[in-house]
C-alpha positions as CSV (number, residue, x, y, z in Angstrom):
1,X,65.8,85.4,-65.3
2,X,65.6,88.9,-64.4
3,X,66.7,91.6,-66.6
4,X,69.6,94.5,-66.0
5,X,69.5,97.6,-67.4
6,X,71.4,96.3,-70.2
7,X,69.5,93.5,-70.8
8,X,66.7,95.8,-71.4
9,X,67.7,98.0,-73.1
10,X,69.1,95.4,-76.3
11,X,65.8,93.8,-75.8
12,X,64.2,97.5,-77.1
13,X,67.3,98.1,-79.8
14,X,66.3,94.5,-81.2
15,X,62.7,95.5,-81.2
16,X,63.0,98.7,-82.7
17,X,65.7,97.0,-85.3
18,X,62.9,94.4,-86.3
19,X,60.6,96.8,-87.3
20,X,63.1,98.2,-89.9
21,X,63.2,94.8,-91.3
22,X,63.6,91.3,-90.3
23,X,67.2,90.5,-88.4
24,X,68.2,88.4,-91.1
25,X,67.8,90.8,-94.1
26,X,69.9,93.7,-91.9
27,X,73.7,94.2,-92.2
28,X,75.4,91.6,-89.9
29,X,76.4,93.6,-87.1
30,X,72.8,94.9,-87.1
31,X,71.7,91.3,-87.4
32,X,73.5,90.3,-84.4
33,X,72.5,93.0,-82.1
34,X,69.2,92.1,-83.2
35,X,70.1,88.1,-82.5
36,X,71.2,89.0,-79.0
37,X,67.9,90.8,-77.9
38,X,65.9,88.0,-79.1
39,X,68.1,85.6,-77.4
40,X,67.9,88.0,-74.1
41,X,63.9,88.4,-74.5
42,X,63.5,84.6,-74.9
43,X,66.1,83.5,-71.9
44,X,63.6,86.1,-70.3
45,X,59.9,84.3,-71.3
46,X,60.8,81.4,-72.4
47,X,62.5,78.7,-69.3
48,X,60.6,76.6,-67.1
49,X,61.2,74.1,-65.3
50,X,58.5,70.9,-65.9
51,X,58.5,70.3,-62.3
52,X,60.2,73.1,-59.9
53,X,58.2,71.7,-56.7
54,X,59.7,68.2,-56.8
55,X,62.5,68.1,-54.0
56,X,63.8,64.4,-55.5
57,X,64.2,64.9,-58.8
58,X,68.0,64.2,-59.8
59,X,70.4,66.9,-60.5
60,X,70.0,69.2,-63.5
61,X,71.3,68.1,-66.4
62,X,71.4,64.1,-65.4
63,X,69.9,61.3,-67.0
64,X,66.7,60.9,-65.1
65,X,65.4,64.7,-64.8
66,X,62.6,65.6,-66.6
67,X,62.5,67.8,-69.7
68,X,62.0,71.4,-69.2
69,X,59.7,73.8,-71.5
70,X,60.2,76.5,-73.6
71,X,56.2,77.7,-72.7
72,X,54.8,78.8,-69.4
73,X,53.6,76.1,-67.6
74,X,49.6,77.2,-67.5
75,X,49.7,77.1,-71.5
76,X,50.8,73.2,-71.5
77,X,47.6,70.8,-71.2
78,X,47.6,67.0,-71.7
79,X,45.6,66.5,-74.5
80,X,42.5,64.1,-74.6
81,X,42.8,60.9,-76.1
82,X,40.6,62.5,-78.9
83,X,42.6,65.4,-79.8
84,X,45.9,63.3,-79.9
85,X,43.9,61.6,-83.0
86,X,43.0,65.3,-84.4
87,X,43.3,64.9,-87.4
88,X,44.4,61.2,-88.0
89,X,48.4,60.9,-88.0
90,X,48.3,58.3,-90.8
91,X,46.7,60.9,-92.9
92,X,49.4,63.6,-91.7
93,X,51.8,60.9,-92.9
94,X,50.7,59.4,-96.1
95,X,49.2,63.2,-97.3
96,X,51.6,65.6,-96.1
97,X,54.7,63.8,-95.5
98,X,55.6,60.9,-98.0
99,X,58.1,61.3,-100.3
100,X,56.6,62.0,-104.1
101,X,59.1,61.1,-106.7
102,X,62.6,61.4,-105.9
103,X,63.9,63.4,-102.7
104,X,64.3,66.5,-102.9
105,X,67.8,67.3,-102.3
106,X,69.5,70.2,-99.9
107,X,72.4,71.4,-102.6
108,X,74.8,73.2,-99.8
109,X,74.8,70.1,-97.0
110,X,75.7,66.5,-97.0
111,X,75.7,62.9,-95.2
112,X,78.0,64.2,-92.6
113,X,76.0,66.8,-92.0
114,X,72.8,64.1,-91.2
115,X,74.9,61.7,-89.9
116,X,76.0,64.0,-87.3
117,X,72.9,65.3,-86.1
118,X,72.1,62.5,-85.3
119,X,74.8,61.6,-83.2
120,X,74.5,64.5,-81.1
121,X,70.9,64.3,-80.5
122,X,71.7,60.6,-79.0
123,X,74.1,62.8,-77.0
124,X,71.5,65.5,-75.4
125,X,68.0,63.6,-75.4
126,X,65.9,60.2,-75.6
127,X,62.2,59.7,-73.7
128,X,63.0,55.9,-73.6
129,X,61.0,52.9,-75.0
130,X,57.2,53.9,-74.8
131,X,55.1,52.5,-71.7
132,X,53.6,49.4,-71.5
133,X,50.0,48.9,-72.0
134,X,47.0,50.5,-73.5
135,X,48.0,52.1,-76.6
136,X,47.2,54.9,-78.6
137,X,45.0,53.6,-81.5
138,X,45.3,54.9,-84.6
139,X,42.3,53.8,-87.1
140,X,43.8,52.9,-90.7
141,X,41.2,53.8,-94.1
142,X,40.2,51.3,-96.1
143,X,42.6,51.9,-98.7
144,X,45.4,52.2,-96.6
145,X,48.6,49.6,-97.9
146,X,50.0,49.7,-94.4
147,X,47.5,47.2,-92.9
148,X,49.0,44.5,-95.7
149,X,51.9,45.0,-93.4
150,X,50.4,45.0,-90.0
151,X,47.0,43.3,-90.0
152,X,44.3,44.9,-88.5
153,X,42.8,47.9,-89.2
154,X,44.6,50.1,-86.4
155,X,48.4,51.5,-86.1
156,X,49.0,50.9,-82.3
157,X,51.8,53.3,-81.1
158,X,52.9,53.2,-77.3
159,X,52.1,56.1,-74.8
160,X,55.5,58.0,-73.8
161,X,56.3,56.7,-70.6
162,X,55.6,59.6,-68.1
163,X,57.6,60.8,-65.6
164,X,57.2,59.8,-61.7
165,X,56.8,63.3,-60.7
166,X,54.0,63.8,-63.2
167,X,50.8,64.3,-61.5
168,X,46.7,63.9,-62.6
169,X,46.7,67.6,-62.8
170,X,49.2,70.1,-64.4
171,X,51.6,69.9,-67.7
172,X,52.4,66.3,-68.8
173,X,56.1,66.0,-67.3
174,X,58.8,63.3,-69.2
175,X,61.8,62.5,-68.2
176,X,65.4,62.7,-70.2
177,X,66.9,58.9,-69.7
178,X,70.2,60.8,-71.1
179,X,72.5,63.3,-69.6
180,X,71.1,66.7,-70.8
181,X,75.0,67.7,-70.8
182,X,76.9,68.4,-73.7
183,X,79.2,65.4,-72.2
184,X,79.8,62.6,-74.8
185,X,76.8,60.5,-73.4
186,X,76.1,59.1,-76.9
187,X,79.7,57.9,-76.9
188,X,80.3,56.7,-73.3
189,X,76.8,56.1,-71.9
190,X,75.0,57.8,-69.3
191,X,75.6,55.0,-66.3
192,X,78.5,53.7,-64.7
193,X,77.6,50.2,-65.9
194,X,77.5,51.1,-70.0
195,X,80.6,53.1,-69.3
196,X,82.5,50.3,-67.6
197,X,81.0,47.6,-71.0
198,X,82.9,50.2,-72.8
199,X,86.3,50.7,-71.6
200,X,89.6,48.9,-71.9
201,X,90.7,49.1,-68.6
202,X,93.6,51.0,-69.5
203,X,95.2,54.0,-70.6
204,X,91.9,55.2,-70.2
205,X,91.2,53.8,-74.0
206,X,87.9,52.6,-75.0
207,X,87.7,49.3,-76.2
208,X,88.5,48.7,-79.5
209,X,88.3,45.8,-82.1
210,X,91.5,44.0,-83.8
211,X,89.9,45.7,-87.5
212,X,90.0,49.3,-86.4
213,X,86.1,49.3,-85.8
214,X,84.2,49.3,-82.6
215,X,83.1,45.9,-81.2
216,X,80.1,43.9,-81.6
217,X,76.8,44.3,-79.2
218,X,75.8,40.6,-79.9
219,X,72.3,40.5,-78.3
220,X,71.9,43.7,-81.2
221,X,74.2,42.8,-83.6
222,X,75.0,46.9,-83.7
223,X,77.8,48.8,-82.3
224,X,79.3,48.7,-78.7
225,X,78.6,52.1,-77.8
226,X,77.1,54.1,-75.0
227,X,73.7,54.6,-77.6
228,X,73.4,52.7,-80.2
229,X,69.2,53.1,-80.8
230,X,68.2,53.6,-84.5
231,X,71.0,52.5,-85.9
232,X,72.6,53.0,-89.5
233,X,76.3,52.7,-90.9
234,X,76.3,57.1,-90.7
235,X,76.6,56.5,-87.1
236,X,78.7,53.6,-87.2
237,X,81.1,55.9,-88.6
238,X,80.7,58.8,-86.1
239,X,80.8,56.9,-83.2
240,X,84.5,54.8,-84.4
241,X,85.7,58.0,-85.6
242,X,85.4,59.9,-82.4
243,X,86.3,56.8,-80.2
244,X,89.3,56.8,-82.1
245,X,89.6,60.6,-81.5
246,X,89.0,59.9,-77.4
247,X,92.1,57.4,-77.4
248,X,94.2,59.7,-79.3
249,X,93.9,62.4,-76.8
250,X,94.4,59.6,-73.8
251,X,97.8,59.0,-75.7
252,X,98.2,62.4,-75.7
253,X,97.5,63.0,-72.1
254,X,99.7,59.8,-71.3
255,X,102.6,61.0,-72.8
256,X,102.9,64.4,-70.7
257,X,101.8,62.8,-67.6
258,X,103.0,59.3,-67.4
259,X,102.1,58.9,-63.9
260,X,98.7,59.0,-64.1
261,X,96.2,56.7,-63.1
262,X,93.4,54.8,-65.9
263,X,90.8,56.6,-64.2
264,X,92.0,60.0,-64.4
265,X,93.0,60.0,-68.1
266,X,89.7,58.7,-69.4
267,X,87.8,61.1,-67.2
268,X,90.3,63.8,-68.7
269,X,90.1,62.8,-72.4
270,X,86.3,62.5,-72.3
271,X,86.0,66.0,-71.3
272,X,88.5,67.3,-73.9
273,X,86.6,64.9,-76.7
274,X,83.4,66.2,-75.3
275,X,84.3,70.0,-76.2
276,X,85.8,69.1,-79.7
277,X,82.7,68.1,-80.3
278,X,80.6,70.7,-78.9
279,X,83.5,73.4,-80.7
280,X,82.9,71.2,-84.3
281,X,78.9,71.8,-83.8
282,X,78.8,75.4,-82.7
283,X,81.4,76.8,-85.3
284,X,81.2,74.4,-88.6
285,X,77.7,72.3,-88.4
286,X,75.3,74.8,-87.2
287,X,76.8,77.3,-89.8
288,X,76.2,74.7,-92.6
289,X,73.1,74.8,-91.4
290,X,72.4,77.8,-91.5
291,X,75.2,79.3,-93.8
292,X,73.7,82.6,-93.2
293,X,76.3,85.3,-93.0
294,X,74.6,86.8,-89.8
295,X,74.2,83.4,-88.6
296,X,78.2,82.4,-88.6
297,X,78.9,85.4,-87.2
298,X,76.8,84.6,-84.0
299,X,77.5,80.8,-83.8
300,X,81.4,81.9,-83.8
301,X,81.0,84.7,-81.3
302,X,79.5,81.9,-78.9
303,X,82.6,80.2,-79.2
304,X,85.2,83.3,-79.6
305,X,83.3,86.0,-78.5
306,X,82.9,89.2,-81.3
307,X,86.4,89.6,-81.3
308,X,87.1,86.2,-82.3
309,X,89.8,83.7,-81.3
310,X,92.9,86.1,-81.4
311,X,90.9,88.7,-79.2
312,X,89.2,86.0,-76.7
313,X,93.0,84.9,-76.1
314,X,94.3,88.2,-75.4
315,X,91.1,89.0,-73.1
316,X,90.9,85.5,-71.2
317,X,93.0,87.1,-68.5
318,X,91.2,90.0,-68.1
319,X,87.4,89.4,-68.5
320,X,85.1,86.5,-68.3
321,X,82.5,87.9,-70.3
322,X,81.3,85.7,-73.1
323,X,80.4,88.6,-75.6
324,X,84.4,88.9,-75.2
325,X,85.8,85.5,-75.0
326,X,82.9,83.3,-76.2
327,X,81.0,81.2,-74.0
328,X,83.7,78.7,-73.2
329,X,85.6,80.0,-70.0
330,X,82.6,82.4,-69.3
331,X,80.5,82.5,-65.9
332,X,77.9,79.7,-65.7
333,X,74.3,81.0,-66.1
334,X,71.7,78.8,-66.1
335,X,69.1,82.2,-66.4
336,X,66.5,81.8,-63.2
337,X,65.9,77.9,-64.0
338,X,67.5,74.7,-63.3
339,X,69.4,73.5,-66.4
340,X,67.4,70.3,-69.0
341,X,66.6,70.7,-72.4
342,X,63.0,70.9,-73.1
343,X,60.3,69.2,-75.2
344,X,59.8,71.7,-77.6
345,X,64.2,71.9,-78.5
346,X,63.2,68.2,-78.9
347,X,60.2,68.8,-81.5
348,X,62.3,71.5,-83.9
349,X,64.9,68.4,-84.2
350,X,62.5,66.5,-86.5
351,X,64.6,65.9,-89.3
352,X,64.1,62.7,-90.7
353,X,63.4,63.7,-94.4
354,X,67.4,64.7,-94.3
355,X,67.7,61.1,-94.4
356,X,67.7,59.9,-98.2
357,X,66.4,56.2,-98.9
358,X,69.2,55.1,-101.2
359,X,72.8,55.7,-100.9
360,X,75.3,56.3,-103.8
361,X,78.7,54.6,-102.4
362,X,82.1,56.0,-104.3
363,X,85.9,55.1,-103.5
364,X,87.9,57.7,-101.8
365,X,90.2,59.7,-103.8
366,X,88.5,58.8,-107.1
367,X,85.1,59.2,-106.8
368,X,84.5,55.8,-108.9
369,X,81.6,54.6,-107.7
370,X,81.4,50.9,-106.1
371,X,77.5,50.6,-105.9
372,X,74.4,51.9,-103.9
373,X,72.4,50.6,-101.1
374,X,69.1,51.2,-99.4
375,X,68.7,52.6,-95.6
376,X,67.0,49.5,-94.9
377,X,70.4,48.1,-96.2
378,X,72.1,50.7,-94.1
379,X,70.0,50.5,-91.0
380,X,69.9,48.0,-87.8
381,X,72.6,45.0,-87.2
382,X,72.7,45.2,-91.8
383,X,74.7,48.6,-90.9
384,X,78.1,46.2,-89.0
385,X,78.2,44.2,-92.7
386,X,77.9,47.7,-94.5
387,X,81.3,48.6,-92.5
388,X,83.3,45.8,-92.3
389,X,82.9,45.7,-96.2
390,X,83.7,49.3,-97.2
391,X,86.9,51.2,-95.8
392,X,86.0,54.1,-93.3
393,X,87.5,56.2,-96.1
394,X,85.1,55.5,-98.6
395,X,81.9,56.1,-96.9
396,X,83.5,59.2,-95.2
397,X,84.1,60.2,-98.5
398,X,80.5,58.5,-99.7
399,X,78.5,60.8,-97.3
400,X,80.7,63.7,-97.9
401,X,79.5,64.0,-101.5
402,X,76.3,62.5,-100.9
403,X,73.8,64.8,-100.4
404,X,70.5,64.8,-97.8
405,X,66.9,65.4,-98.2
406,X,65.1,69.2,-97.9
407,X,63.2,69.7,-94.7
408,X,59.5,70.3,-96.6
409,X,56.6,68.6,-97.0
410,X,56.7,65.7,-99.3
411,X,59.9,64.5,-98.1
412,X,59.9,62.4,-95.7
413,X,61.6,58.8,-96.4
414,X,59.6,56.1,-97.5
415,X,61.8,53.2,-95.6
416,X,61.0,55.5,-92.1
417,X,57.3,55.3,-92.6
418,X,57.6,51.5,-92.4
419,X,60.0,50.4,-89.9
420,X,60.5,47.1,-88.2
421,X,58.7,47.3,-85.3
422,X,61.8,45.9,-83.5
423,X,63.7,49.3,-84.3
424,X,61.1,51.7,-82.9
425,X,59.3,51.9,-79.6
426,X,55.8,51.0,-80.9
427,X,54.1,48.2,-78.8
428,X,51.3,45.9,-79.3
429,X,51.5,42.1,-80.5
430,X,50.3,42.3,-83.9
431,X,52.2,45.3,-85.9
432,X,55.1,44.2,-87.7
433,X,55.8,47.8,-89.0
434,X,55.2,51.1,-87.9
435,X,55.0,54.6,-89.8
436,X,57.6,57.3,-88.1
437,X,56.2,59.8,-89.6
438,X,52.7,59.3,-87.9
439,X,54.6,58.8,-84.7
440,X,56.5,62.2,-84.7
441,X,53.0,63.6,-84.9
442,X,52.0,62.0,-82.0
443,X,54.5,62.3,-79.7
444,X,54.4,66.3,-80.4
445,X,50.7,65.9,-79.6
446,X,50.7,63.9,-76.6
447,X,53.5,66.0,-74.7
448,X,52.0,68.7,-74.8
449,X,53.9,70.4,-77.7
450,X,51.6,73.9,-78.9
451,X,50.8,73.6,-82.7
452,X,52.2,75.5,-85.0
453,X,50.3,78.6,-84.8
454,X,50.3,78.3,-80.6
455,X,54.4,77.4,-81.1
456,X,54.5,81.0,-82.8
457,X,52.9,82.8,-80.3
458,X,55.0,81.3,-77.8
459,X,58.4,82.8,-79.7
460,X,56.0,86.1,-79.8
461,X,56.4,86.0,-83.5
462,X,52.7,86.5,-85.2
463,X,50.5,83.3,-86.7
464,X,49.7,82.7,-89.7
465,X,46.2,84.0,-90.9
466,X,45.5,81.2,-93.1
467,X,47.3,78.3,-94.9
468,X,48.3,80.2,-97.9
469,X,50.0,82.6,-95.4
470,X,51.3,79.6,-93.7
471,X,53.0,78.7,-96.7
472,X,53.2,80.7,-99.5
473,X,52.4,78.1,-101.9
474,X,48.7,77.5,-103.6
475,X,49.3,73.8,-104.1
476,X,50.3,73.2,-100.9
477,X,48.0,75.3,-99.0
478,X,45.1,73.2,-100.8
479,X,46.6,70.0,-99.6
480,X,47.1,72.0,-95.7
481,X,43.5,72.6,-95.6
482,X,42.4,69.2,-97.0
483,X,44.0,67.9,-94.2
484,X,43.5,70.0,-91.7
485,X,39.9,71.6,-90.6
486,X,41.4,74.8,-89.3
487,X,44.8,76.7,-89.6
488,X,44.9,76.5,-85.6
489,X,45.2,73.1,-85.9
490,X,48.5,72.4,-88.2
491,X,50.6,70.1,-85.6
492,X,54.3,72.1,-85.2
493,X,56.2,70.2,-87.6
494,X,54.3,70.1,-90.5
495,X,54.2,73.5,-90.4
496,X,57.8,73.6,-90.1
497,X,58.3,71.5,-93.1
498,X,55.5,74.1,-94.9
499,X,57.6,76.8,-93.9
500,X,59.3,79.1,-96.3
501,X,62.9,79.7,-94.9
502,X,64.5,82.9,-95.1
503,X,67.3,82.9,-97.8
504,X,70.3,81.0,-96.9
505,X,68.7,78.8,-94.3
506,X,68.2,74.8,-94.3
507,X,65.5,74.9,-91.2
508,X,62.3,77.7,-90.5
509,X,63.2,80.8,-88.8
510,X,60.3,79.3,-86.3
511,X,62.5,76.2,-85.5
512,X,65.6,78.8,-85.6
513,X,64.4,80.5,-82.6
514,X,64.6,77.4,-80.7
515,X,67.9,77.1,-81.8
516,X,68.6,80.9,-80.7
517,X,67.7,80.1,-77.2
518,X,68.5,76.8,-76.1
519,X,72.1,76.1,-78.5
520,X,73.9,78.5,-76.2
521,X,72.0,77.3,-73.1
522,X,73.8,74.0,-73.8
523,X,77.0,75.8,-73.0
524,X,76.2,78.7,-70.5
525,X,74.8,76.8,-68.4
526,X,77.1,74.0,-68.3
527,X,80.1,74.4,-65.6
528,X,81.9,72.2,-68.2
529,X,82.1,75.0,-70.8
530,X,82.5,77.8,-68.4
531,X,83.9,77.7,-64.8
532,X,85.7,74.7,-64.7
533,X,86.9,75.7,-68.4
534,X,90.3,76.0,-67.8
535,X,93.9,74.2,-67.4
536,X,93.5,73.0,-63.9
537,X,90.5,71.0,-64.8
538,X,91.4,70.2,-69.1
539,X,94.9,70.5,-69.0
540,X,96.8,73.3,-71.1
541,X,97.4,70.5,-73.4
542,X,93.7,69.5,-73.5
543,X,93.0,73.4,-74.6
544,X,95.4,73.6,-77.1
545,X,93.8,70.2,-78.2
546,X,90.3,71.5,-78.5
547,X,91.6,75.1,-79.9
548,X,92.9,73.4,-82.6
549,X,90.2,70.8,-83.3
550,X,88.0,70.6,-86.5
551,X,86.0,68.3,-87.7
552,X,88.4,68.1,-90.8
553,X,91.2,67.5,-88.6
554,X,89.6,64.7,-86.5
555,X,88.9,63.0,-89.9
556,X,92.7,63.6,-91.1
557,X,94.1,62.7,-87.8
558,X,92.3,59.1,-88.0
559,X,92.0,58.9,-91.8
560,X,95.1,60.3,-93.3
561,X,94.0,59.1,-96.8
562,X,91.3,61.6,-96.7
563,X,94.1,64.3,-95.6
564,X,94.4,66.4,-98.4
565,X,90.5,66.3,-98.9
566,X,89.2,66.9,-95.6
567,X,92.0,69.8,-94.9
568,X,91.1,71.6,-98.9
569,X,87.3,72.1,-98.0
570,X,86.2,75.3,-96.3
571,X,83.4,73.1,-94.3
572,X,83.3,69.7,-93.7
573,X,79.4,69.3,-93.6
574,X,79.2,70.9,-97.1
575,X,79.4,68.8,-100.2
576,X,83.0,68.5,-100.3
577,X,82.4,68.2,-104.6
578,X,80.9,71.6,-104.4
579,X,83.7,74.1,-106.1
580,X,82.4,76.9,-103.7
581,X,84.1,74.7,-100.7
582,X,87.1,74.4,-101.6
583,X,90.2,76.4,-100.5
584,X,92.1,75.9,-103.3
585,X,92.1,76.0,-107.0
586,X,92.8,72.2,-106.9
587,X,90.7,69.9,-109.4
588,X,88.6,68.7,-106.3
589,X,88.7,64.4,-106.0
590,X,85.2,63.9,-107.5
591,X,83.4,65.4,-110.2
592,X,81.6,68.4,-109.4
593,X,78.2,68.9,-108.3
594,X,76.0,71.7,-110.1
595,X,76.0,74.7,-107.8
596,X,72.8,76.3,-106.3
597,X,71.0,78.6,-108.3
């Protein structure tokens, strides 16, 4: 990406800002002139493409294409078979990671908010099932409980599969098996052939069952849907929820233009239902997130513009610049670099301790509660028994209460650190469980991925000096360095999860960088969300759709028992029994959580 004069120049205002104090603790217009020279500086050092000299790679952006990188190419090395061991993963886990006690709860998101994360990342990004063959061998202590699971006295995790432009020298290269797109792949597959399993043949509908749910994948006993790996019942309720929202808008569409063909309306409602859900993330899951006040502000001007959505309407005519408007309806930029998401926007999604290990179930509207369940309950072809038993209204309203786990050390659920082998992409014949935990270590590891002090250098922020700068907290700095020979070698996440967050943040500010760079790449460089974002292509209808879509609505539009809740809360992904997130003085439906200190 080469910079203009007025690139440059917000690059120096940003840097000069910073040294006055960190963006976050300045006033919020200051913070988001600040945000939009680090955003211009990283667009600026921070693209590559894994693979710019191979002429038969498929189309940016299409399932197949390998993951870019957020780090020059020279600085990524395949690591020896040694240093992927360095130190053991198991110990990572079982030290660093497990969960001590009970989880440790984030008090301003809930279930939805986990739940949904989920489903988009099935959306952008998957490296497949691992590659058959040798494995990577992972020697277990003596003490260790997990070989009473698994005999043996190794954990045996699959390689990642490479990609076929990878070559003996150079970066390790993987490819995406999803569309990169911010297209609905998690809902409607990412090949013609899961597509077609998934449509009605008319109307453009997908298929749906008799009982209001979506049907039955026998030969999984999960879900019919266009990704339905690592299943649980959050996203069997995502997934129905916005099937039924797709077949709404075909309805919709139907009714103005009767004469159209199947074809044209399902293409047509996949790409409104697509943008509802890329609107719901950018302007009400992000900023639950991050419910930073400087943080809304940007995440809202990517979708508005600074002006907001009275002032992008009455500029749409006249300008197509996305500080204006927002991105949507802006020029398509992909920056200098063919468009993929990249293996380190893959690592800062590690988020598995959100996920708690026991779920409280309550009955809509009363908040009574009708019993609780394990993930491992909740998880896998138990999840289809786990719907077809409890309305959609009471676990919407279950997870909406419910709360998920902190994003620290210690946190990480116990029933992900032994999975069924069938439900991960471990290999070898004798391991009946695996440890997740351990595995999101090594995949960082073997793709490449810079460690956590390397990681900040890349985002030009400085290292830490030593663990206790690392973390800011004795106890745990003992356990980094009991663990860990040298502060150079903390693997990226860990040191996420040992990260203290600014105020008013549920992720680092070094994983936030990521999320500076790449969550508005996702839509600038997308001709989806920018030229072909307008009526001729959506429909005015389709607009007016997705201007007025919230996640709140999408609920109440499919679930109008849940009306008058979903439409009283400020933010859908906050606990909707927290008093701060309500719009009204209304006594809310459940009893009230504490509020954060």
């Amino acid at each position: 990406m080469r910079l203009t004069w007025a690139d440059r120049s917000i690059v120096r205002i940003a840097r000069l800002l910073q040294r006055i104090a960190p963006w976050h603790r300045l006033p919020r217009w200051l913070g988001l002139v600040c945000l939009m020279g680090i955003r211009t500086e990283l667009r600026h050092q921070n693209l590559y493409d894994a693979a710019p000299d191979d002429p038969g790679a498929p189309p940016p952006g299409a399932a197949g294409r390998h993951f870019g990188r957020n780090q020059p190419l020279w600085a990524v090395h395949a690591p020896t078979p040694e240093r992927i061991l360095e130190p053991n993963p198991r110990e990572v886990s079982s030290r660093l990671l497990a969960r001590r006690g009970p989880m440790r709860e984030v008090p301003f998101l809930n279930l939805l908010a986990a739940a949904w994360l989920q489903f988009m990342v099935h959306d952008w990004m998957s490296h497949g099932p691992g590659a058959p063959g040798e494995e990577i061998r992972v020697p277990l202590a003596d003490d260790d409980d997990f070989a009473a699971r698994s005999p043996g006295d190794e954990m045996l995790i699959r390689h990642s599969r490479p990609s076929a432009v990878a070559g003996d020298e150079g970066p390790p290269v993987f490819d995406n098996t999803e569309t990169a797109w911010w297209d609905g792949s998690q809902v409607y597959g990412s090949s013609p052939e899961r597509e077609a399993l998934l449509r009605e043949g008319a109307g453009g509908r997908l298929r749906m069952g008799d009982d209001g749910l979506l049907p039955v994948e026998e030969r999984k006993g999960v879900d019919l849907t266009g990704v339905n790996g690592n299943w649980w019942a959050g996203l069997s309720v995502m997934h129905t929820l916005f099937a039924r929202e797709h077949n709404a808008v075909c309805e919709m569409l139907a009714a103005r233009h009767p004469d159209w063909t199947d074809q044209r309306l399902f293409e047509t409602a996949r790409r409104i239902t697509a943008a509802v859900m890329a609107k719901i993330h950018t302007v009400e899951w992000t900023p639950a997130l991050v419910p930073h006040p400087t943080v809304v502000a940007a995440m809202r001007a990517n979708w508005y513009g600074l002006l907001g959505p009275r002032g992008s309407r009455a500029l749409r005519r006249f300008s197509r610049a996305d500080t204006l408007i927002g991105i949507p309806g802006s020029r398509c930029d992909d920056h200098g670099v063919p468009y993929s998401l990249t293996e380190e926007f893959v690592a800062v999604y590690r988020m598995h301790p959100l996920i708690p290990d026991d779920f409280r179930l309550v009955r809509a509207g009363t908040g009574e509660e009708t019993g609780t369940r394990t993930m491992t309950e909740m998880a896998g072809a138990a999840a289809r028994a786990v719907v077809e038993q409890h309305p959609p209204e009471d676990l919407i309203a279950s997870f909406a209460v419910g709360r998920p786990g902190l994003l620290q050390l210690h946190n990480y659920p116990d029933t992900m650190r032994a999975l069924p082998r069938s439900r991960t992409d471990a290999g070898g014949g004798a391991p009946r469980t695996i440890d997740l935990g351990a595995i999101d270590v090594v995949r960082d590891r073997e793709r490449g991925v810079p460690r956590y002090n390397d990681f900040r250098r890349m985002l030009r922020l400085p290292p830490a000096a030593d663990f206790a700068a690392l973390t800011g907290d004795e106890a745990a700095a003992r356990e980094l360095a009991e663990v860990y020979a040298d502060v150079e070698d903390v693997d990226l996440m860990v040191g996420l999860y040992a990260e203290t967050p600014p105020e008013g943040f549920g992720i680092s500010e070094t994983a936030f960088r990521i999320f500076v760079l790449m969550a508005s790449r996702r839509l600038k460089s997308a001709p989806a969300f920018t030229d072909d974002y307008r009526p001729e292509v959506y429909t005015a209808e389709g607009l007016a759709w997705i201007e007025e879509a919230t996640m709140s609505g999408v609920i109440a539009r499919h679930h109008p028992a849940l009306a008058a809740m979903a439409g009283d809360v400020v933010n859908p992904f906050v606990p909707w029994d927290r008093a701060t997130n309500r719009r009204s003085g209304a006594t809310a439906p459940f009893a009230a959580a504490p509020e954060a200190p």
